[in-house]
C-alpha positions as CSV (number, residue, x, y, z in Angstrom):
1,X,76.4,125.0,194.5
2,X,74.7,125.5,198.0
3,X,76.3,128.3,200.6
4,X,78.7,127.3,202.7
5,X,76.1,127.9,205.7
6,X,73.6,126.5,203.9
7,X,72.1,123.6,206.6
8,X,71.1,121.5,203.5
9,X,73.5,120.2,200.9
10,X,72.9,119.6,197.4
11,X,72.2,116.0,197.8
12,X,69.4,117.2,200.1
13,X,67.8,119.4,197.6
14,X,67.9,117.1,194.7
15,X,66.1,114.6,196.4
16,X,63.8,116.9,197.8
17,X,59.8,116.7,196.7
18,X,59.5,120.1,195.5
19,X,62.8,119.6,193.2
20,X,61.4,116.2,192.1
21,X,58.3,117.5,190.7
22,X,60.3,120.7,189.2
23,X,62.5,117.9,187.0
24,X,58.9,116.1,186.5
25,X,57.8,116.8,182.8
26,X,54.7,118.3,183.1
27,X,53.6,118.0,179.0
28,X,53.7,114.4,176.8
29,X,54.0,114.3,173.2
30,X,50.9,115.7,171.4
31,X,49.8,118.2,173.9
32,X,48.8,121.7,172.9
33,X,52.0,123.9,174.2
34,X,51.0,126.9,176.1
35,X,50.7,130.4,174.5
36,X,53.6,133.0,174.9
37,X,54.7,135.7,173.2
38,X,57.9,137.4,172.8
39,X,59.7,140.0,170.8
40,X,61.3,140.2,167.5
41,X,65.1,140.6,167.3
42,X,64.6,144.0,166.3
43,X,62.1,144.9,169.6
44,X,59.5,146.5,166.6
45,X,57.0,144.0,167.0
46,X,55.8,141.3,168.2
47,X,55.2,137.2,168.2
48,X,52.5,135.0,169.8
49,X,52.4,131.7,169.2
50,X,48.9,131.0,168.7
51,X,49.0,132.9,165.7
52,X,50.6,130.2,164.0
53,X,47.9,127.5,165.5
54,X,46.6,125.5,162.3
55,X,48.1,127.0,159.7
56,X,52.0,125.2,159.8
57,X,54.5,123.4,162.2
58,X,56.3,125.3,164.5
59,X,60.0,124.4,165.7
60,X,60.8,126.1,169.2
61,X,65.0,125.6,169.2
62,X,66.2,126.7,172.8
63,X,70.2,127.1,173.0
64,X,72.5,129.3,172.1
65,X,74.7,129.8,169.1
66,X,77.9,131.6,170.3
């Protein structure tokens, strides 16, 4: 939702350029996916995904559970 003194409304941002190329999929199917690396549940260590390069398929599930 846009602030009430906002001078553009949302319809204005949506069909803006810059939000056009935000919602433009920047990947296809078969690219490499980029590198990251985040904690374990338990913050004692941590992942990188390139570690797992080659060796089996990775599934990267983003949602929530609750």
């Amino acid at each position: 939702m846009t602030p009430e003194d906002s001078p553009k409304t949302i319809e204005d941002i949506i069909a803006s350029p810059e939000y056009l190329d935000m919602m433009t999929p920047k990947v296809a199917v078969g690219d490499l996916a980029h590198d990251f690396t985040l904690p374990t549940l338990d913050g004692d260590a941590e992942v990188t995904l390139s570690t797992f390069a080659q060796n089996q398929p990775v599934a990267l599930i983003f949602g929530s559970y609750t």
